[in-house]
C-alpha positions as CSV (number, residue, x, y, z in Angstrom):
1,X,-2.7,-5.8,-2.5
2,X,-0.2,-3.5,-3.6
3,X,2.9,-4.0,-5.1
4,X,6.9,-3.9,-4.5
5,X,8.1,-0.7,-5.6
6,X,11.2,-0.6,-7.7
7,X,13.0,2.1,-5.8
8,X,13.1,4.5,-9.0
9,X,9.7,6.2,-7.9
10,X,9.7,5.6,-4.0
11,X,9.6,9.0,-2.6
12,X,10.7,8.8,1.2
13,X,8.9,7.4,4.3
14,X,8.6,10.9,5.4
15,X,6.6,11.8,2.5
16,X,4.0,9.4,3.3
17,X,4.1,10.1,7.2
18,X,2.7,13.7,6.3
19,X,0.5,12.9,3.7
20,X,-3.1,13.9,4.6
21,X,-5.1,9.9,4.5
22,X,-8.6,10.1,5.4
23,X,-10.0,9.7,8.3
24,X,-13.1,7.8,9.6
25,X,-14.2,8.1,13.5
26,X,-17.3,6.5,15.3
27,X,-19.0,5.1,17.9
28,X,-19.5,1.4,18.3
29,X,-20.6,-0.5,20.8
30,X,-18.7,-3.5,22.3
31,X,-20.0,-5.5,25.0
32,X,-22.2,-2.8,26.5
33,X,-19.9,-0.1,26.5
34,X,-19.8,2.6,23.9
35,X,-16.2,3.0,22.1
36,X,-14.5,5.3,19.5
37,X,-13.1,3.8,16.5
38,X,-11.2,5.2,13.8
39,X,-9.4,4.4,11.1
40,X,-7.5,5.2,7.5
41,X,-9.3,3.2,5.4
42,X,-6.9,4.0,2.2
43,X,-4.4,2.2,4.4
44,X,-4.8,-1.4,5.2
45,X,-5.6,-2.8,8.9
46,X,-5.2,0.7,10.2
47,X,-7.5,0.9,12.7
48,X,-7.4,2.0,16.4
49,X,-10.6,2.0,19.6
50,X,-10.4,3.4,22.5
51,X,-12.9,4.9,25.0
52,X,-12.3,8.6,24.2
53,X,-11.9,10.7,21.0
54,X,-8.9,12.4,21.7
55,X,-7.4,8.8,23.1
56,X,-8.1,6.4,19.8
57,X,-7.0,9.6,17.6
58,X,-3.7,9.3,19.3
59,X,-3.7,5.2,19.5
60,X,-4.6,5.5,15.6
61,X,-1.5,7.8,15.0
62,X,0.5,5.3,16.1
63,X,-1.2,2.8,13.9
64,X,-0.5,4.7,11.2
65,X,3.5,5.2,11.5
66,X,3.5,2.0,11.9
67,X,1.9,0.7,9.3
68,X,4.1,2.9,7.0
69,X,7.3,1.8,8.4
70,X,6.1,-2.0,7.9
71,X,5.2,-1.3,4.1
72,X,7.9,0.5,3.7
73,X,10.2,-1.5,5.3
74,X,8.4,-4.6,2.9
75,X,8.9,-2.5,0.0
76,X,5.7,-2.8,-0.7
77,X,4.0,0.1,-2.3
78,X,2.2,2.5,-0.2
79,X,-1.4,4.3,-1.1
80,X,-1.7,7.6,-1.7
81,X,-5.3,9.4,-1.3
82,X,-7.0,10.6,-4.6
83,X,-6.8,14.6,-5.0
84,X,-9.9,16.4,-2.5
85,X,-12.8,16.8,-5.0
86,X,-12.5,20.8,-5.1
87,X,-8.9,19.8,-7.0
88,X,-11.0,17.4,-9.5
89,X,-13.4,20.0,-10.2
90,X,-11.0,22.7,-10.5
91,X,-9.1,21.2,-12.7
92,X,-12.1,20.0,-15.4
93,X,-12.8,22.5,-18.1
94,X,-15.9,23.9,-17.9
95,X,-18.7,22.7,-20.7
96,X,-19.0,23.9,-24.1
97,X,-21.7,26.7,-24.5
């Protein structure tokens, strides 16, 4: 997994609390009923189901903070999501005519 962070370029919790992780929602079925699940797959074990959308986006939101406070609290180093595409391409050159 990740490692402990040395403190020197830890930025604070709140930084990570708004940073924008990805987010994954479907519809599984568990024992004959029909469930949403989401999760931040960039950050490990957060995961959330409920029966509506707007109910596991709220129960994953809490997974989330939490799952920051632990690894921060561990001082364990927390992911950060790679840059949208659009910023990748921008940033290339473009090829040699």
């Amino acid at each position: 997994m990740s490692t402990p962070m040395d403190g020197s370029d830890r930025k604070p919790l709140a930084y990570y609390e708004s940073v924008p992780y990805l987010l994954v929602v479907e519809s599984v079925e568990r024992g004959g009923e029909w469930l949403r699940r989401a999760e931040h797959p960039e950050l490990p074990g957060c995961v959330a189901e409920a029966h509506s959308a707007l109910e596991v986006l709220d129960r994953l939101e809490q997974e989330r903070l939490r799952v920051l406070r632990q690894l921060w609290d561990c001082g364990t180093a927390i992911p950060v999501p790679r840059p949208p595409l659009r910023e990748l391409r921008a940033s290339r050159s473009p090829p040699a005519t």
